[in-house]
C-alpha positions as CSV (number, residue, x, y, z in Angstrom):
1,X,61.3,163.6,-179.6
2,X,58.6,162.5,-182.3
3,X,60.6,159.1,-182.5
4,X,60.7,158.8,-178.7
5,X,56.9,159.2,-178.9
6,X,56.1,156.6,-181.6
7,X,58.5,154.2,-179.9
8,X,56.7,154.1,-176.9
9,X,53.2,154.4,-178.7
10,X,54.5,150.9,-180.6
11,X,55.6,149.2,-176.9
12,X,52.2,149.8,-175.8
13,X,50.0,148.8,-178.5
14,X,52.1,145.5,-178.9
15,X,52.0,145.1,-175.0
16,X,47.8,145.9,-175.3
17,X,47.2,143.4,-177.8
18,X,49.3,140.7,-176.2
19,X,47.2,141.3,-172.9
20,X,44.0,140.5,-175.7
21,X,45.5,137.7,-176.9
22,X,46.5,136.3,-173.6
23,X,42.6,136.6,-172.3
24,X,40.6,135.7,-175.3
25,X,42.6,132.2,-175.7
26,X,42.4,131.3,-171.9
27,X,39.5,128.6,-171.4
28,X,38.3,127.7,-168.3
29,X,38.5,123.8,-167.6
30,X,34.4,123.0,-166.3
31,X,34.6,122.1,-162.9
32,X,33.6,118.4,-162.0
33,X,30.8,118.0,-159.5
34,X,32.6,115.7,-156.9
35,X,29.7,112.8,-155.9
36,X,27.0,112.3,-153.5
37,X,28.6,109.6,-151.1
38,X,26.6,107.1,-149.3
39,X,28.2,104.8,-146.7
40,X,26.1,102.0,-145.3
41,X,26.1,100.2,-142.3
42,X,24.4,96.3,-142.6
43,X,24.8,95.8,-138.6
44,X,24.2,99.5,-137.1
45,X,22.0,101.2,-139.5
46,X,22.3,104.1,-137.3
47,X,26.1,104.6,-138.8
48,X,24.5,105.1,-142.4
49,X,26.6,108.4,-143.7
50,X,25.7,110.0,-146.4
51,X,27.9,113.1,-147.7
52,X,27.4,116.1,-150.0
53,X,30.5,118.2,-151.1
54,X,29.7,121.5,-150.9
55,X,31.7,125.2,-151.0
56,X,30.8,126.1,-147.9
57,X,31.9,122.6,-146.1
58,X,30.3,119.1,-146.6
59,X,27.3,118.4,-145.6
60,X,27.2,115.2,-143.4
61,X,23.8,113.0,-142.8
62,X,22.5,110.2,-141.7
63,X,20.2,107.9,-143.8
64,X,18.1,104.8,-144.0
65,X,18.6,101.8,-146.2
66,X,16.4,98.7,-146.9
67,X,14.6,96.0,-145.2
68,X,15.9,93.1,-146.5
69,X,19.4,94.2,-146.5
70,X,22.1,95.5,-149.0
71,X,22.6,94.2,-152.6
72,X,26.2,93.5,-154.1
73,X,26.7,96.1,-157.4
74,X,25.7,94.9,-160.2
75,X,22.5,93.6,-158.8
76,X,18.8,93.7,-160.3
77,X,16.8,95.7,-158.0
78,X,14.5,93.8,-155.5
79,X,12.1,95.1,-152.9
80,X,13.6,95.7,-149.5
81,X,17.0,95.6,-150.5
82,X,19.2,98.7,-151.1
83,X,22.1,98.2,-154.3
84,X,26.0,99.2,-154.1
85,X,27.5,100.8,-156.6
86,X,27.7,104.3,-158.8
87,X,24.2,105.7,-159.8
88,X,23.1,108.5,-161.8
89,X,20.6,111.0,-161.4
90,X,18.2,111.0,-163.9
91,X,15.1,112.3,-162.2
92,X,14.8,115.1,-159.5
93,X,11.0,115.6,-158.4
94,X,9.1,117.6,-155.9
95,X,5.9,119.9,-155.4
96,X,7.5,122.8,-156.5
97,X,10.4,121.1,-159.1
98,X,10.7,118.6,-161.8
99,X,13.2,117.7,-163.8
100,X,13.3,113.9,-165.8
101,X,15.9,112.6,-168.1
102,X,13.9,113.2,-171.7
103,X,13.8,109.3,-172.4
104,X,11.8,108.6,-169.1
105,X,9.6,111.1,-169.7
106,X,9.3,109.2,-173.3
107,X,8.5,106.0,-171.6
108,X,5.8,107.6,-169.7
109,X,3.6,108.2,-173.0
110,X,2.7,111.9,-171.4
111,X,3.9,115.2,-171.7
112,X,6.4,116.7,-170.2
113,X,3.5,119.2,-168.5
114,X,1.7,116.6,-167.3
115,X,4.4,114.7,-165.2
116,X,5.5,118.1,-164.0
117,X,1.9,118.8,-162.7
118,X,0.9,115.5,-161.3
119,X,3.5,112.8,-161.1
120,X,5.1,113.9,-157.5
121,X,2.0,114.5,-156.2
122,X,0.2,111.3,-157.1
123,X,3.3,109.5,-156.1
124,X,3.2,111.1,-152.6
125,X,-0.3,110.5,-152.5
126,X,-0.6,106.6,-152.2
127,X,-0.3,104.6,-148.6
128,X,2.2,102.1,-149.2
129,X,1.9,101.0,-145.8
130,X,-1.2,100.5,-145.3
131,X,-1.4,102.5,-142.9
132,X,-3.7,105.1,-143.4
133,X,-0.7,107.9,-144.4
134,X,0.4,109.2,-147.3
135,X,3.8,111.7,-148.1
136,X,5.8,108.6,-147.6
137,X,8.1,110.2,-149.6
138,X,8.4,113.2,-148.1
139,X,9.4,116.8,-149.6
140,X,11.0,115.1,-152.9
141,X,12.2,112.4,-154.8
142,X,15.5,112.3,-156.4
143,X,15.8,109.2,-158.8
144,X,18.8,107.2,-159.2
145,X,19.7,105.0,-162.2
146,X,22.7,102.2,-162.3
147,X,25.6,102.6,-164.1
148,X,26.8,101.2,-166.0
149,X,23.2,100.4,-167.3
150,X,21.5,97.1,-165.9
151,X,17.7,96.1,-166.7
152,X,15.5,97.4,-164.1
153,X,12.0,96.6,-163.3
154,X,10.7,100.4,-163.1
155,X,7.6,101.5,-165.3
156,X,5.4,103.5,-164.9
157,X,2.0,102.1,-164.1
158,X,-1.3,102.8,-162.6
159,X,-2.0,102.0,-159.0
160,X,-5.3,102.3,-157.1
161,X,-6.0,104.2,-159.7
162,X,-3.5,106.7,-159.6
163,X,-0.8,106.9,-162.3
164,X,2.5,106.9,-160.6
165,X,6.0,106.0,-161.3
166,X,8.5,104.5,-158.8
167,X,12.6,103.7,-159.2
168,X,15.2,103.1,-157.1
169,X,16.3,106.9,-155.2
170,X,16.9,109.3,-152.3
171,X,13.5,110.5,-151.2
172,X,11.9,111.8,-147.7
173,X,9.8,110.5,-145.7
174,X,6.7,111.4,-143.8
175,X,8.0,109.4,-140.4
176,X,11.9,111.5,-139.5
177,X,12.2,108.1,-136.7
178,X,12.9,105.7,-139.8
179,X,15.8,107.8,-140.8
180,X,18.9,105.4,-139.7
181,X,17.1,102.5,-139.9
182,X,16.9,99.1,-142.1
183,X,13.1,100.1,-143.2
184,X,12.7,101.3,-146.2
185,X,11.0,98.9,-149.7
186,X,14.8,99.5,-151.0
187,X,15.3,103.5,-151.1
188,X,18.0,105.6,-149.8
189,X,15.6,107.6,-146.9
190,X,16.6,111.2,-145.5
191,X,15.1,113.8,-143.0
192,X,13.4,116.7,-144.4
193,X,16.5,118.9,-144.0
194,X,18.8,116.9,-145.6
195,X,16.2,116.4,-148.2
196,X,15.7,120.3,-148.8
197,X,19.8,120.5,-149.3
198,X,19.5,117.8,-151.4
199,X,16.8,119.4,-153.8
200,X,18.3,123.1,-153.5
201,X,21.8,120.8,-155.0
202,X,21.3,117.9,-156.7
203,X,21.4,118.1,-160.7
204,X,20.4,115.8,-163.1
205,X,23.2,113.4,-164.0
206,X,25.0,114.4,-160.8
207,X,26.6,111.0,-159.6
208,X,26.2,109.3,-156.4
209,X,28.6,106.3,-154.9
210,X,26.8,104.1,-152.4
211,X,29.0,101.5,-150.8
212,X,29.8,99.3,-147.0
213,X,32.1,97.2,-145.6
214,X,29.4,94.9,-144.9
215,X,28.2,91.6,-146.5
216,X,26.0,92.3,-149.6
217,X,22.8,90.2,-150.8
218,X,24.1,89.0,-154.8
Protein backbone atom coordinates (compact mmCIF):
# COMPACT_ATOMS: atom_id res chain seq x y z
CA UNK A 1 0.00 0.00 0.00
CA UNK A 2 2.99 2.48 1.02
CA UNK A 3 4.29 1.92 -2.71
CA UNK A 4 0.82 2.50 -4.19
CA UNK A 5 0.92 5.79 -2.15
CA UNK A 6 4.35 7.11 -3.23
CA UNK A 7 3.58 6.09 -6.78
CA UNK A 8 0.82 8.30 -7.08
CA UNK A 9 2.40 10.99 -4.81
CA UNK A 10 5.40 10.93 -7.70
CA UNK A 11 2.58 11.09 -10.82
CA UNK A 12 1.37 14.12 -9.19
CA UNK A 13 4.26 16.14 -8.37
CA UNK A 14 5.79 15.44 -11.92
CA UNK A 15 2.24 16.27 -13.42
CA UNK A 16 2.28 19.73 -10.96
CA UNK A 17 5.53 20.82 -11.95
CA UNK A 18 4.97 20.24 -15.69
CA UNK A 19 1.66 22.40 -15.30
CA UNK A 20 4.57 25.17 -13.77
CA UNK A 21 6.65 24.81 -16.43
CA UNK A 22 4.07 24.87 -19.10
CA UNK A 23 2.83 28.51 -17.59
CA UNK A 24 5.97 30.29 -16.60
CA UNK A 25 7.56 29.71 -20.31
CA UNK A 26 4.30 30.86 -22.19
CA UNK A 27 4.77 34.53 -23.44
CA UNK A 28 2.17 36.47 -24.71
CA UNK A 29 2.89 37.94 -28.30
CA UNK A 30 1.96 42.14 -27.71
CA UNK A 31 -0.86 42.84 -29.64
CA UNK A 32 -0.40 45.32 -32.70
CA UNK A 33 -2.60 48.40 -32.68
CA UNK A 34 -4.24 48.04 -36.12
CA UNK A 35 -4.11 51.95 -37.76
CA UNK A 36 -6.15 54.97 -37.80
CA UNK A 37 -7.44 54.90 -41.54
CA UNK A 38 -8.25 58.00 -43.37
CA UNK A 39 -9.91 57.79 -46.83
CA UNK A 40 -10.24 61.03 -48.79
CA UNK A 41 -12.42 62.16 -51.31
CA UNK A 42 -10.73 65.21 -53.79
CA UNK A 43 -14.30 65.66 -55.64
CA UNK A 44 -17.01 64.98 -52.75
CA UNK A 45 -15.36 65.95 -49.63
CA UNK A 46 -18.46 64.87 -48.01
CA UNK A 47 -17.23 60.97 -48.62
CA UNK A 48 -14.01 61.76 -46.41
CA UNK A 49 -13.95 58.33 -44.01
CA UNK A 50 -12.03 58.12 -41.53
CA UNK A 51 -11.92 54.77 -39.29
CA UNK A 52 -10.75 53.66 -35.80
CA UNK A 53 -10.54 49.86 -35.01
CA UNK A 54 -11.84 49.31 -31.89
CA UNK A 55 -13.03 46.11 -29.56
CA UNK A 56 -16.32 47.06 -29.38
CA UNK A 57 -16.72 47.62 -33.36
CA UNK A 58 -15.00 50.39 -35.58
CA UNK A 59 -15.70 53.52 -35.20
CA UNK A 60 -16.69 55.21 -38.59
CA UNK A 61 -16.44 59.25 -39.22
CA UNK A 62 -16.45 61.72 -41.46
CA UNK A 63 -13.61 64.38 -41.82
CA UNK A 64 -12.34 67.47 -43.49
CA UNK A 65 -9.28 67.81 -45.63
CA UNK A 66 -7.49 70.85 -47.15
CA UNK A 67 -8.08 73.87 -49.20
CA UNK A 68 -5.90 73.53 -51.81
CA UNK A 69 -6.35 69.95 -52.32
CA UNK A 70 -4.45 66.61 -51.48
CA UNK A 71 -0.60 66.11 -51.72
CA UNK A 72 1.01 62.88 -53.29
CA UNK A 73 3.15 60.88 -50.25
CA UNK A 74 6.22 61.88 -49.99
CA UNK A 75 5.43 65.44 -50.24
CA UNK A 76 6.78 68.54 -48.13
CA UNK A 77 3.91 69.94 -46.34
CA UNK A 78 2.28 73.20 -47.75
CA UNK A 79 -0.55 75.26 -46.51
CA UNK A 80 -3.94 74.15 -47.66
CA UNK A 81 -3.02 71.02 -48.85
CA UNK A 82 -3.55 67.69 -46.89
CA UNK A 83 -0.49 64.73 -47.55
CA UNK A 84 -1.05 60.82 -48.38
CA UNK A 85 0.73 58.46 -46.83
CA UNK A 86 1.63 56.63 -43.27
CA UNK A 87 2.09 59.08 -40.29
CA UNK A 88 2.99 58.74 -36.75
CA UNK A 89 1.71 60.09 -33.75
CA UNK A 90 4.12 61.94 -31.94
CA UNK A 91 2.11 64.42 -30.13
CA UNK A 92 -1.42 64.07 -28.45
CA UNK A 93 -2.56 67.47 -26.79
CA UNK A 94 -5.64 68.83 -25.10
CA UNK A 95 -6.93 70.95 -21.94
CA UNK A 96 -6.85 68.20 -19.77
CA UNK A 97 -3.85 65.80 -21.65
CA UNK A 98 -0.48 66.04 -23.02
CA UNK A 99 1.73 63.91 -24.20
CA UNK A 100 4.95 64.94 -26.88
CA UNK A 101 7.48 62.75 -28.31
CA UNK A 102 10.70 63.74 -25.89
CA UNK A 103 12.69 65.32 -28.94
CA UNK A 104 9.90 67.86 -29.69
CA UNK A 105 9.57 68.80 -26.43
CA UNK A 106 13.61 69.25 -26.85
CA UNK A 107 13.19 71.46 -29.79
CA UNK A 108 10.79 73.65 -27.94
CA UNK A 109 13.71 74.88 -25.47
CA UNK A 110 10.96 74.44 -22.39
CA UNK A 111 10.04 72.15 -20.00
CA UNK A 112 8.06 69.45 -20.27
CA UNK A 113 5.67 71.37 -17.42
CA UNK A 114 5.40 74.23 -19.25
CA UNK A 115 4.11 72.83 -22.65
CA UNK A 116 1.82 70.72 -20.62
CA UNK A 117 0.34 73.93 -18.91
CA UNK A 118 0.23 76.34 -21.78
CA UNK A 119 0.99 75.00 -25.26
CA UNK A 120 -2.83 73.64 -26.13
CA UNK A 121 -4.15 76.46 -24.70
CA UNK A 122 -2.20 79.14 -26.39
CA UNK A 123 -2.55 77.23 -29.46
CA UNK A 124 -6.37 77.22 -29.24
CA UNK A 125 -6.24 80.67 -28.29
CA UNK A 126 -5.18 82.44 -31.61
CA UNK A 127 -7.79 83.54 -34.58
CA UNK A 128 -6.42 82.14 -37.52
CA UNK A 129 -9.23 83.35 -39.49
CA UNK A 130 -9.48 86.41 -38.72
CA UNK A 131 -12.44 86.16 -37.69
CA UNK A 132 -12.83 87.25 -34.38
CA UNK A 133 -12.96 83.29 -32.92
CA UNK A 134 -10.63 81.36 -31.35
CA UNK A 135 -10.87 77.15 -30.38
CA UNK A 136 -10.29 76.54 -34.01
CA UNK A 137 -8.94 73.54 -32.98
CA UNK A 138 -11.43 72.41 -31.04
CA UNK A 139 -11.29 69.87 -27.94
CA UNK A 140 -7.60 68.55 -28.97
CA UNK A 141 -4.82 68.17 -31.19
CA UNK A 142 -3.31 65.02 -32.12
CA UNK A 143 -0.03 65.57 -34.09
CA UNK A 144 1.01 63.60 -36.97
CA UNK A 145 4.61 63.09 -38.26
CA UNK A 146 5.63 61.39 -41.84
CA UNK A 147 7.14 58.39 -42.14
CA UNK A 148 9.40 57.51 -43.26
CA UNK A 149 10.90 60.93 -42.00
CA UNK A 150 10.82 63.92 -44.56
CA UNK A 151 11.89 67.64 -43.59
CA UNK A 152 9.06 69.59 -42.37
CA UNK A 153 8.68 73.19 -41.89
CA UNK A 154 7.12 72.90 -38.21
CA UNK A 155 8.85 74.94 -35.21
CA UNK A 156 7.82 76.30 -32.75
CA UNK A 157 7.58 80.07 -32.78
CA UNK A 158 5.92 82.96 -31.28
CA UNK A 159 2.82 84.46 -32.82
CA UNK A 160 0.92 87.65 -31.77
CA UNK A 161 2.81 87.23 -29.06
CA UNK A 162 1.77 84.00 -28.01
CA UNK A 163 4.16 81.04 -28.07
CA UNK A 164 2.56 78.28 -29.95
CA UNK A 165 3.48 75.32 -32.04
CA UNK A 166 1.72 73.99 -35.14
CA UNK A 167 2.27 70.51 -37.33
CA UNK A 168 0.52 68.73 -39.58
CA UNK A 169 -2.56 66.57 -37.44
CA UNK A 170 -6.14 65.46 -36.56
CA UNK A 171 -7.60 68.35 -34.48
CA UNK A 172 -11.30 69.81 -33.74
CA UNK A 173 -12.71 72.51 -34.65
CA UNK A 174 -14.75 75.24 -33.19
CA UNK A 175 -17.23 75.42 -36.50
CA UNK A 176 -18.85 71.14 -36.66
CA UNK A 177 -20.26 72.61 -40.57
CA UNK A 178 -16.56 72.48 -41.93
CA UNK A 179 -16.34 68.88 -41.01
CA UNK A 180 -16.61 67.11 -44.73
CA UNK A 181 -15.38 69.86 -46.35
CA UNK A 182 -12.17 71.00 -48.47
CA UNK A 183 -11.41 73.90 -45.73
CA UNK A 184 -9.04 73.29 -43.54
CA UNK A 185 -4.87 75.26 -43.83
CA UNK A 186 -3.96 71.38 -44.51
CA UNK A 187 -5.20 69.36 -41.24
CA UNK A 188 -7.24 66.36 -40.97
CA UNK A 189 -10.66 68.16 -39.17
CA UNK A 190 -13.15 66.12 -36.91
CA UNK A 191 -16.39 66.86 -34.89
CA UNK A 192 -16.13 67.00 -31.24
CA UNK A 193 -17.33 63.43 -30.85
CA UNK A 194 -15.12 61.92 -32.99
CA UNK A 195 -12.46 63.99 -31.51
CA UNK A 196 -13.33 62.90 -27.73
CA UNK A 197 -12.97 59.03 -29.12
CA UNK A 198 -10.04 60.04 -30.67
CA UNK A 199 -8.32 61.52 -27.44
CA UNK A 200 -9.90 58.68 -24.99
CA UNK A 201 -7.66 56.23 -27.92
CA UNK A 202 -5.13 57.49 -29.68
CA UNK A 203 -1.45 56.74 -28.23
CA UNK A 204 1.59 58.18 -29.00
CA UNK A 205 3.29 56.35 -31.95
CA UNK A 206 -0.06 54.90 -32.82
CA UNK A 207 -0.02 54.92 -36.88
CA UNK A 208 -2.35 56.46 -39.11
CA UNK A 209 -2.83 55.61 -43.13
CA UNK A 210 -4.30 58.48 -45.09
CA UNK A 211 -4.97 57.77 -48.71
CA UNK A 212 -7.70 58.47 -52.06
CA UNK A 213 -8.28 57.40 -55.29
CA UNK A 214 -8.15 60.79 -56.37
CA UNK A 215 -5.51 62.95 -58.21
CA UNK A 216 -2.83 64.20 -55.68
CA UNK A 217 -0.96 67.74 -55.78
CA UNK A 218 3.26 66.42 -56.11
Amino acid sequence: MDLVRSLVMAGLMVSLVGCRSDTSTAVLEPQAREPIRIQLDGSNPSANEGVLDRAEGPLRFTVGHGRHGIGCEGTTFEEGVTPLGTFEVNAILSDDRFEMDPSLVEQSGKTEDELRETLFTNMNSIDFKGDGETGEYGIGYISLAPMPATEQPFRFNTYDGVFRWYSFAIHGTNDESRIGKAVTGGCINAGKLTMGVLLDTVELGDQVVISSDSPCLP
